[in-house]
C-alpha positions in Angstrom: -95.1 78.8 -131.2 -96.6 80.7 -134.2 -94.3 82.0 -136.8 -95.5 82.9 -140.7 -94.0 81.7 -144.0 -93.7 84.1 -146.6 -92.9 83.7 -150.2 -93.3 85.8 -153.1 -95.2 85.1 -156.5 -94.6 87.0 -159.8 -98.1 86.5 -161.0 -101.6 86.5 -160.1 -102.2 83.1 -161.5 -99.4 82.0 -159.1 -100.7 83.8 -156.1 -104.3 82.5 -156.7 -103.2 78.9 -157.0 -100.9 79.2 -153.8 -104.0 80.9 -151.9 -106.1 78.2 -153.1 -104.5 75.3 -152.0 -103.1 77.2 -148.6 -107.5 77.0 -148.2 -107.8 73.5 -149.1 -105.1 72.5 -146.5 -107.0 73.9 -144.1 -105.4 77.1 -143.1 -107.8 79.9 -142.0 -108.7 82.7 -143.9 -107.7 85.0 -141.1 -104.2 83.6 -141.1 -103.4 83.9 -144.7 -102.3 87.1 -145.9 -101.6 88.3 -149.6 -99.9 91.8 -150.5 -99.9 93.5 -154.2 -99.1 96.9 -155.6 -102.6 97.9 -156.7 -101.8 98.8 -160.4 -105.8 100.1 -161.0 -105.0 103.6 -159.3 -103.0 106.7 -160.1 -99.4 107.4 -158.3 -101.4 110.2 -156.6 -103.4 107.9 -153.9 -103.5 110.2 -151.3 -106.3 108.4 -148.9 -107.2 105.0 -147.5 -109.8 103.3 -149.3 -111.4 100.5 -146.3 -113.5 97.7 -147.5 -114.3 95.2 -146.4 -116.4 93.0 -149.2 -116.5 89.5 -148.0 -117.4 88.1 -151.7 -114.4 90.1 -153.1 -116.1 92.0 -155.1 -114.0 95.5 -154.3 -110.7 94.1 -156.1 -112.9 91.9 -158.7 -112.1 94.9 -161.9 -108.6 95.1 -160.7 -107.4 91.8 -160.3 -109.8 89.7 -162.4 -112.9 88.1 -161.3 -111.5 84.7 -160.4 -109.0 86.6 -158.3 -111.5 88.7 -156.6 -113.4 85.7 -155.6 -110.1 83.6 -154.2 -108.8 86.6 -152.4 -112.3 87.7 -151.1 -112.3 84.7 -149.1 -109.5 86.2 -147.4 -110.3 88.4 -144.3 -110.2 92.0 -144.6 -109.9 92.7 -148.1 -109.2 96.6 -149.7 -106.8 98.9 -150.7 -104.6 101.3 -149.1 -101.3 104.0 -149.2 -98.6 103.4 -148.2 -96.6 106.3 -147.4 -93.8 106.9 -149.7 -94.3 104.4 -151.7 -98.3 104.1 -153.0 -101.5 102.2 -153.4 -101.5 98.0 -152.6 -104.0 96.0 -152.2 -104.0 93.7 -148.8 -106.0 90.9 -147.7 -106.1 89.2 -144.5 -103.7 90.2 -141.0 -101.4 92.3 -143.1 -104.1 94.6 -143.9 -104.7 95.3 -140.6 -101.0 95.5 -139.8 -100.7 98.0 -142.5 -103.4 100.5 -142.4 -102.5 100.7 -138.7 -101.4 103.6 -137.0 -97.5 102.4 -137.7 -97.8 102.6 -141.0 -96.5 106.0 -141.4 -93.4 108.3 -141.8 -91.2 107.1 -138.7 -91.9 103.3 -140.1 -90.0 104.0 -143.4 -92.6 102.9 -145.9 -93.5 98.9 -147.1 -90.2 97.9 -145.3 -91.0 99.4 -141.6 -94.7 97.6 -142.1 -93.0 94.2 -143.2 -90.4 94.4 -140.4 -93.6 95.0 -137.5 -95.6 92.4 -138.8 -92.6 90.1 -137.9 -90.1 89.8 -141.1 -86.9 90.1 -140.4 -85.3 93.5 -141.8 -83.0 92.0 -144.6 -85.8 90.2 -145.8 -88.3 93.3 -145.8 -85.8 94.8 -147.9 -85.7 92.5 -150.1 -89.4 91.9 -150.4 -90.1 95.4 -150.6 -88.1 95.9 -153.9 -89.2 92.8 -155.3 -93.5 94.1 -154.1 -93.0 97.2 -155.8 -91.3 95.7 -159.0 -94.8 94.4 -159.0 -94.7 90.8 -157.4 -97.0 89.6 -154.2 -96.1 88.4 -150.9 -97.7 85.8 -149.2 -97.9 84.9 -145.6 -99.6 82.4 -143.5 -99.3 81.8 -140.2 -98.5 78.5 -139.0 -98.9 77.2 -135.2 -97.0 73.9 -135.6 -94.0 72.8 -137.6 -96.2 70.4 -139.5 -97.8 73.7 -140.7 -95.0 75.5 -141.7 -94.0 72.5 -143.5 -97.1 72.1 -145.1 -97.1 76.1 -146.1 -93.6 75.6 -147.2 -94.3 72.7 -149.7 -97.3 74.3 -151.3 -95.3 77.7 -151.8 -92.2 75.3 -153.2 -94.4 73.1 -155.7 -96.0 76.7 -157.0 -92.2 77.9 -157.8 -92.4 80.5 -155.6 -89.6 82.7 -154.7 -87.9 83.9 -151.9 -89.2 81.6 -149.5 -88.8 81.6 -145.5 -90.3 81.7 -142.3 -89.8 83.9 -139.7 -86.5 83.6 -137.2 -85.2 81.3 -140.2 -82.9 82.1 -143.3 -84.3 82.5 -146.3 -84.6 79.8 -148.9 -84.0 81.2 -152.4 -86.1 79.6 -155.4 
């Protein structure tokens, strides 16, 4: 059964090295997703901004260019609004998840988008405040509990925070 282990990172360093090493054990680019409050725009984002820019080059100003090259190995990389709450930058499933058609009003911002792509509500709650203090969230999906242990480890030697997979507690840091 496939279920996702999130964490969250409180900087970009931390993020990039977690991404890194999710890629060198072999997880897919398409199953690894990454979530930031995109910090290069005004409060005023009123429009989605869709790229998709394979080499990363899209984020590369706003997040550094070794960030734009780890995360533009990531599928689906840009920036979008979300309602209520503003601009983030999204790579991989999550940023299809988000700038979907249930990202709006009736979803209640970040937290209704983090609840549909499958984390429980307490923890979306929890993730949303810490996303918008300015942390990331990472997910991977994981197939096999070998995976999810393997996900888990590399998110737990980084010092991430907040740790858990879906349909399980949380795991404080």
């Amino acid at each position: 059964m496939t279920k996702a282990v999130f964490c969250i990172t409180q900087t970009m360093d931390q993020t990039e090295i977690i991404v890194n090493h999710l890629k060198m054990a072999d997880f897919s680019n398409n199953d690894i997703s990454v979530l930031f409050p995109d910090k290069s725009t005004s409060q005023d984002f009123a429009h989605e901004k869709h790229t998709k820019a394979p080499e990363g080059a899209a984020i590369g100003g706003t997040v550094g260019l070794g960030a734009g090259a780890v995360f533009g190995w990531l599928a689906g990389i840009g920036s979008l609004a979300i309602p209520g709450v503003g601009p983030f930058i999204a790579a991989g499933p999550i940023m299809g998840a988000l700038s979907g058609a249930a990202v709006g009003a009736a979803t209640g911002g970040l937290t209704g988008a983090l609840i549909g792509i499958g984390i429980p509500e307490y923890e979306a709650k929890r993730y949303e405040g810490k996303i918008k203090g300015g942390s990331a969230l990472i997910s991977v999906r994981a197939t096999t509990g070998d995976e999810r242990d393997i996900a888990k480890k590399i998110f737990e030697r980084a010092h991430a925070e907040d740790i858990s997979i879906t349909g399980e507690a949380s795991i404080s840091a």
